[in-house]
C-alpha positions as semicolon CSV with decimal commas, in nm:
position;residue;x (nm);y (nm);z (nm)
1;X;1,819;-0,021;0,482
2;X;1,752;-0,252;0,170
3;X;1,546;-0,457;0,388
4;X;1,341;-0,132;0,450
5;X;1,290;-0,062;0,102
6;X;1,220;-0,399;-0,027
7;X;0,976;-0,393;0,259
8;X;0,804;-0,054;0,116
9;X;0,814;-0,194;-0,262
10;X;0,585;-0,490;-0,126
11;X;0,402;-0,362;0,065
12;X;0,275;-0,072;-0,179
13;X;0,302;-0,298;-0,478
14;X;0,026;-0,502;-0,230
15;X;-0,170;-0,208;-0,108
16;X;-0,207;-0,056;-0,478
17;X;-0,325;-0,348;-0,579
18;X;-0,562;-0,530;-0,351
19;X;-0,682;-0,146;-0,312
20;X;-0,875;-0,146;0,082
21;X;-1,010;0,190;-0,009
22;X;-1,136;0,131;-0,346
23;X;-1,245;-0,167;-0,281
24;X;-1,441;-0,097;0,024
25;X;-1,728;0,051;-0,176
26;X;-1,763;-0,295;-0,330
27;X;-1,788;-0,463;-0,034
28;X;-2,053;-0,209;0,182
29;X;-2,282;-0,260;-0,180
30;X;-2,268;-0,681;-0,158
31;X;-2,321;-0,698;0,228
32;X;-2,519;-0,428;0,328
33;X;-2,793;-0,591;0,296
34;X;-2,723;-0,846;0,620
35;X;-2,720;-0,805;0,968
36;X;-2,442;-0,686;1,112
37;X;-2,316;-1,009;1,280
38;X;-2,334;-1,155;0,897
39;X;-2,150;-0,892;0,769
40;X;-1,895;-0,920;0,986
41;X;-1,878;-1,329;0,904
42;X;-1,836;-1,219;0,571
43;X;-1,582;-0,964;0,635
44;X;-1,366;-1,213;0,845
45;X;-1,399;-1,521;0,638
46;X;-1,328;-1,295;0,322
47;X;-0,990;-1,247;0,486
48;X;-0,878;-1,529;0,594
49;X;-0,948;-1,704;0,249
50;X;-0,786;-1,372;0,046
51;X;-0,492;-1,375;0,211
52;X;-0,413;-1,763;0,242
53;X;-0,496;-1,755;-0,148
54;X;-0,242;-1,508;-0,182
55;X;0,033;-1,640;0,037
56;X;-0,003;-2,010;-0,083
57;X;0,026;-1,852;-0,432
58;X;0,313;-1,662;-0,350
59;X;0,509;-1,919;-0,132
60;X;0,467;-2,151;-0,381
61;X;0,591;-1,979;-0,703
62;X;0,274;-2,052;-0,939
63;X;0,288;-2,471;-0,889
64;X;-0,035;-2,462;-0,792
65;X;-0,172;-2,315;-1,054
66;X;0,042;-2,498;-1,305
67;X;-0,094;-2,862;-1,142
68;X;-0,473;-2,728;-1,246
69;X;-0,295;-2,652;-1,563
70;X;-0,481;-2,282;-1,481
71;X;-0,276;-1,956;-1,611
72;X;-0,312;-1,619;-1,460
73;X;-0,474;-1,517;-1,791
74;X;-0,755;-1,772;-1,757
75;X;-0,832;-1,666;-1,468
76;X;-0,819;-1,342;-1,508
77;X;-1,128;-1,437;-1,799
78;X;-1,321;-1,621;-1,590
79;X;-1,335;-1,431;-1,292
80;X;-1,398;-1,112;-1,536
81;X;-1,677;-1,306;-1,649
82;X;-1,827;-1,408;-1,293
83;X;-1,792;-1,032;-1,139
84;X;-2,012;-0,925;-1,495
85;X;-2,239;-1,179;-1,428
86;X;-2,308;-1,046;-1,085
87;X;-2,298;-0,677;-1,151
88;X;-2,569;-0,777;-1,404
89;X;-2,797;-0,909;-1,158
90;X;-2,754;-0,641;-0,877
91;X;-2,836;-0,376;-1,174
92;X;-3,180;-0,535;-1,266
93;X;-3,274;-0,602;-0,949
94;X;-3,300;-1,008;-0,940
95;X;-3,086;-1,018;-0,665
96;X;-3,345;-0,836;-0,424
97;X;-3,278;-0,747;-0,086
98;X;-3,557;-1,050;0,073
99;X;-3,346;-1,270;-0,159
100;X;-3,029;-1,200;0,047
101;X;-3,175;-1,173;0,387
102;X;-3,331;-1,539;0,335
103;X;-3,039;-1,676;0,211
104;X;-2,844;-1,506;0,447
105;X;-2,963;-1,761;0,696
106;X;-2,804;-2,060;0,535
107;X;-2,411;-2,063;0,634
108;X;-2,326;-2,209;0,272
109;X;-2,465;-1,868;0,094
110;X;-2,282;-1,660;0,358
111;X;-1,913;-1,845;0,308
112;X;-2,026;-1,834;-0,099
113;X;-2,020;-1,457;-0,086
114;X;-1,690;-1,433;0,099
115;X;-1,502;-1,635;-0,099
116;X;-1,701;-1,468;-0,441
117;X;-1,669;-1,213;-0,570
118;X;-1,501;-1,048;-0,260
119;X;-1,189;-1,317;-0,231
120;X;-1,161;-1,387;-0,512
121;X;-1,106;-1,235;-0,757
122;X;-1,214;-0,871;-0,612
123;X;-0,938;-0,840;-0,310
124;X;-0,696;-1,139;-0,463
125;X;-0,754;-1,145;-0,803
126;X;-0,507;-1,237;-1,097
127;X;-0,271;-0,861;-1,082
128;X;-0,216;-0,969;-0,688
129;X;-0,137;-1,299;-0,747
130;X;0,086;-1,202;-1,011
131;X;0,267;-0,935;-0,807
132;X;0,298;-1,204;-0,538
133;X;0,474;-1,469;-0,737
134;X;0,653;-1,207;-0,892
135;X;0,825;-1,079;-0,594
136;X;0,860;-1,331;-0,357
137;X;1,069;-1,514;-0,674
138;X;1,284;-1,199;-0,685
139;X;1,365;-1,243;-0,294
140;X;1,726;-1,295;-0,251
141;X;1,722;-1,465;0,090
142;X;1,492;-1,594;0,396
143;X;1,446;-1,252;0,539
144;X;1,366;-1,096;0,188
145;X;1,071;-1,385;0,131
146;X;0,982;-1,304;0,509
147;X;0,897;-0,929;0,378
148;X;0,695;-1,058;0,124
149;X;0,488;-1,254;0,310
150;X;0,484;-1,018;0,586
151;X;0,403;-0,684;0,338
152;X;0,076;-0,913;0,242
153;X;-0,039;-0,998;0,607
154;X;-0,013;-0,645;0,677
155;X;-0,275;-0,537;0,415
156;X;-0,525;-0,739;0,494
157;X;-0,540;-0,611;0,821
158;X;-0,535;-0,304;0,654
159;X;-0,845;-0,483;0,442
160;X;-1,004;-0,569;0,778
161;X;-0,996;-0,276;0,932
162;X;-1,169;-0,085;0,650
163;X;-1,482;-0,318;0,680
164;X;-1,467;-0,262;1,101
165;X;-1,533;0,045;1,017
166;X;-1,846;0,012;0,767
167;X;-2,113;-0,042;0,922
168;X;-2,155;0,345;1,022
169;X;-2,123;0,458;0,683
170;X;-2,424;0,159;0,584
171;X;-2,625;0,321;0,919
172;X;-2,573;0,674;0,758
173;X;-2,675;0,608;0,376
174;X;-2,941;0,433;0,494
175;X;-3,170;0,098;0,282
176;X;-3,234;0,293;-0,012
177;X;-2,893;0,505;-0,007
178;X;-2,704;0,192;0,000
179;X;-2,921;0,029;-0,249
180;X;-2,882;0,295;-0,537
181;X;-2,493;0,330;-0,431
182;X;-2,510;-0,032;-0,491
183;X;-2,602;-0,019;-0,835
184;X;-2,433;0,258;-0,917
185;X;-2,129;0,051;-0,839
186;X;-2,332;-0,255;-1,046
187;X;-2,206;-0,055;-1,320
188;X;-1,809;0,006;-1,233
189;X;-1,750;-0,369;-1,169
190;X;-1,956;-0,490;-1,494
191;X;-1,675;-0,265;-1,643
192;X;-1,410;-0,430;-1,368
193;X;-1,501;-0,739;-1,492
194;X;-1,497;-0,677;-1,885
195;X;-1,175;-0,533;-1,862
196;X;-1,005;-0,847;-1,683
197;X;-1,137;-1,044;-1,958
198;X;-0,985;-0,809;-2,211
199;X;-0,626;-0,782;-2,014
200;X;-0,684;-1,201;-2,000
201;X;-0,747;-1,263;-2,403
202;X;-0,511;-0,962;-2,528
203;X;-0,202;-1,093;-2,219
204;X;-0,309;-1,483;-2,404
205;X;-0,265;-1,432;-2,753
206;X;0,012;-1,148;-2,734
């Protein structure tokens, strides 16, 4: 029964964080400008690379981190700073739709937007990574860590399955629906993005 409830505390700790739901919207307003065959490149490359951050985070208690002499807090700034950068551009338009589709067709641009923003730091950013190292060092045995690492797996399929499941919400907004929702949500990751940079300084110098 302990098992079961350790297994519940990760899991939800997980699931509240990386947020599938919330972040969905996110993810329909970066990719639905590609084919669906792209999209769904994106979607499984995104991940694969969000959860192996996560678990090599986890599993290895921060030392990562600590050899690149990078905190949580730092990057909690900079990738604050990268997802303002980029709601910036999708509000004033310099990020246009035949911009996408042409670089859509070079694999580089493709694996660039899976692993930013949407890996990193939108589905694992700095508060998952955190929660992560956090619990898995608060695992009293093997099968505990197992849970951990288990609780993490299963919300990325969770992740996955929300972006299946896309493409007939992008078919029923339609071009211009999903391009105004788009910049609509331009706006709530500009203030995504400034507040990670605020938790980062004021979480530095407390």
């Amino acid at each position: 029964m302990d098992y079961l409830i350790y297994f519940l505390k990760c899991f939800l700790t997980f699931f509240v964080i990386v947020d599938p739901p919330g972040n969905l919207p996110f993810f329909i307003g970066l990719t639905e400008r590609f084919r669906e065959e792209l999209r769904e490149r994106i979607s499984k490359r995104m991940t694969i690379i969000a959860l192996t951050i996560l678990l090599v985070t986890t599993v290895s208690g921060g030392l990562i981190l600590e050899f690149f002499h990078v905190s949580i807090n730092s990057l909690r700034i900079a990738g604050g700073i990268l997802l303002f950068i980029i709601s910036v551009d999708i509000l004033l338009g310099r990020v246009g739709r035949e911009q996408y589709q042409r670089k859509a067709k070079e694999s580089a641009e493709v694996d660039s937007i899976a692993i930013f923003p949407l890996a990193l730091p939108l589905y694992t950013g700095p508060g998952a990574i955190t929660a992560g190292i956090v619990m898995y060092s608060q695992a009293s045995d093997f099968v505990s860590k197992l849970i951990v690492v288990a609780s993490a797996i299963l919300v990325y399929a969770i992740v996955r399955l929300s972006h299946i499941y896309s493409g007939w919400l992008i078919k029923l907004l339609g071009k211009s629906g999903a391009d105004i929702i788009a910049k609509l949500l331009a706006i709530f990751l500009a203030a995504i993005g400034v507040e990670f940079v605020i938790e980062g300084v004021k979480s530095e110098f407390a």
